[in-house]
N, C-alpha and C positions, 0 to 999 in steps of 0.2 A: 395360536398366532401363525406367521406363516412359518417357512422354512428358509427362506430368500434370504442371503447375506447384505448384511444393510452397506450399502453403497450409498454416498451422497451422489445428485445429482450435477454434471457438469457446469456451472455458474457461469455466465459470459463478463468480459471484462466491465469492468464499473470504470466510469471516465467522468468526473468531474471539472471545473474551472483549473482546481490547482493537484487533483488527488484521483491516483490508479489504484485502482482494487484488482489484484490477479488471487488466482485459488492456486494454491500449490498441490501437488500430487499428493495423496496417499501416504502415509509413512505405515509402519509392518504393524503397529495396533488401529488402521484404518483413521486414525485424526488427518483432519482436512485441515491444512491451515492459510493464512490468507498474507498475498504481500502486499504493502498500501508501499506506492512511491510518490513523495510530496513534489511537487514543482516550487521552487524557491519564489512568491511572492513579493520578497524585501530583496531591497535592491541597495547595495552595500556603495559607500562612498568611501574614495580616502581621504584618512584625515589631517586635516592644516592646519596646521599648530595660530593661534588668531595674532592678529598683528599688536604690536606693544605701543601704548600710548603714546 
């Protein structure tokens, strides 16, 4: 095989409707790992206690 140190290749960022894919650096056994950041879809109300008969 070769002799070349296995490096992943640079990944560019992943952008969906609600969802961020970033690649995180290297750690010192060479794993690559990945951040996903959600954007919050649901939209929160407060709540009203309902009125009494």
């Amino acid at each position: 095989m070769s002799d070349a140190p296995k490096t992943r290749p640079k990944v560019p960022e992943g952008k969906s409707r609600y969802l961020i894919t970033r690649q995180k650096e290297p750690n010192e056994k060479g794993y690559v790992g990945y951040d996903t950041i959600w954007e919050s879809f649901q939209k929160e109300q407060a709540y009203q206690t309902p009125k009494r008969p």
